[in-house]
C-alpha positions, 0 to 999 in steps of 0.5 A: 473619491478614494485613490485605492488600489485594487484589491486583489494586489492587496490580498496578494500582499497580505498573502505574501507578507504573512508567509513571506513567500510569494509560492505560499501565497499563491498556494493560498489564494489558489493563484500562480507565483507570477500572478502574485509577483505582477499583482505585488509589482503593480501594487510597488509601482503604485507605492512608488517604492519597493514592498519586500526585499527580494534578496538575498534569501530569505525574502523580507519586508522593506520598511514600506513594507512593514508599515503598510502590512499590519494596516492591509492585515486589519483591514482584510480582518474588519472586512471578514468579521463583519461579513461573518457577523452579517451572514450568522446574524451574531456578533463574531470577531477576533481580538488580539490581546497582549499582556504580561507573562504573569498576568495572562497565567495569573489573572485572565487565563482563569476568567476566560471561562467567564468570556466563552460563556458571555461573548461565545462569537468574539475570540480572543487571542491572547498573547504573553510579552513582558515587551511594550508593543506599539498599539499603533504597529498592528501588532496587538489590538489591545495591551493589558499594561502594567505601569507605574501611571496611565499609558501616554500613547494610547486610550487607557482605563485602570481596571486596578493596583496591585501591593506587594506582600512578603508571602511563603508557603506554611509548609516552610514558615509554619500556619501561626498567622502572627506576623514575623518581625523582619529579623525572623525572615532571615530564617527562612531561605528568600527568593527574589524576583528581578525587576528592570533598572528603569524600575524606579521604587521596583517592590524588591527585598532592598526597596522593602528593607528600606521601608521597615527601617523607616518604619523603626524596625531592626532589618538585618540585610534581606537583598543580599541573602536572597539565594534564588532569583528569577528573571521571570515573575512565574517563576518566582511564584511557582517557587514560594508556592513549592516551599522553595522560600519567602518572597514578596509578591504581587496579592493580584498574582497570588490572591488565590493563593493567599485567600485559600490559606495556600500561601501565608502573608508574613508581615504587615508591611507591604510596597506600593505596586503598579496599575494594570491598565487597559489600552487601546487605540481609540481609532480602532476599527475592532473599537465596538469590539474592543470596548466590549472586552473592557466592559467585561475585563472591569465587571470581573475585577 
């Protein structure tokens, strides 16, 4: 048999965590504040340690706390779905979904029509990091990640890879779809998007001169006269896409815009980019749920 704790002191964990106020979570569950305080210390002394540091303000989670938090929140989460899917007979839920920045602006926030019209009970809550969340914390349930090789800490299927391309708006570089030699891109202002040091081979204007030159090309010196730099991959983007200046990009990030003729490809040599990959933790209790979002994430790439 299961050594569980009584539900109601989860609940008023859960409650009290979220808010981190125990006055909220009793407003919440329609209890007093002392309730949830004795509900909460019966649940502490079944822990056998403390759940919240209390003091000084504000309150906070301790690190039992922290763990046992995102594990009762899914939980309390599976059990609602379900008994909704139950009650409406219809598959309903909700799928907390984390990628990049660029990539949920780029890429899937332009599909999620697609998803509406094909899934309309199974929401999607989709949050942009550039962080490496832990799939194992709770704190997503699933990570659209983008990497050099295939997540090692997780269930992970590569739905595609990018190529960096030296891009800019016709507006700026003129509609002759010759490519330019490296030494005409000089010309033009050029704009840089930062990449981390750990980013090793990173797709940058040094990485691409050092190609052209291996390939026999006279490079003048493009890294260092790059006059805009974004820490931000969007806001590189939306630069060249203003006539601002050349930039290399991902064709996974501009490909509309490289399709419709909004933004030019300059030159024929292009950079190996990285895979976006799809992770989940294989023990999920959302899996059925979340195997549904592979399925269709793979189908619309």
């Amino acid at each position: 048999m299961r050594a569980l704790p009584p539900l109601p002191g989860l609940r008023a964990f859960e409650a009290a965590a979220r808010n981190l106020s125990f006055k909220a979570a009793a407003a919440e569950l329609g209890v007093t504040p002392t309730a949830i305080s004795h509900q909460i210390r019966s649940l502490e002394r079944y822990c056998g340690q403390p759940l919240f540091r209390r003091e000084p303000r504000p309150m906070s989670l301790t690190w039992a706390g922290e763990q046992l938090f995102p594990v009762v929140r899914d939980s309390l989460d599976l059990f609602s779905e379900t008994l909704s899917a139950i009650r409406s007979g219809a598959a309903t839920g909700r799928l907390r979904i984390t990628t990049t920045n660029a990539f949920a602006a780029r890429w899937l926030v332009p599909r999620l029509p697609s998803w509406r019209e094909s899934h309309p009970g199974l929401r999607l809550d989709i949050i942009g990091t550039d962080v490496v969340l832990n799939l194992r914390s709770g704190e997503t349930d699933v990570a659209i990640r983008y990497a050099r090789d295939r997540p090692a800490d997780a269930t992970s299927v590569e739905l595609f890879r990018d190529t960096f391309r030296v891009v800019a708006c016709p507006s700026l570089v003129g509609k002759a779809k010759k490519p330019l030699a490296p030494r005409d891109l000089a010309r033009f202002p050029l704009i840089e998007a930062e990449w981390p040091p750990s980013a090793i081979g990173a797709p940058n204007w040094r990485h691409w001169e050092t190609t052209a030159r291996k390939l026999g090309h006279d490079v003048p010196s493009l890294a260092g006269a790059a006059g805009l730099s974004f820490r931000e991959e969007l806001h590189a983007i939306e630069a060249v896409l203003a006539g601002q200046g050349v930039a290399i990009c991902s064709d996974v990030m501009v490909g509309p815009e490289l399709r419709d003729g909004k933004l030019r490809q300059l030159s024929d040599i292009t950079l190996p980019g990285y895979g976006f990959y799809v992770a989940y933790r294989a023990d999920h209790p959302k899996v059925r749920s979340i195997r549904t979002f592979l399925a269709w994430a793979q189908a619309v790439a």
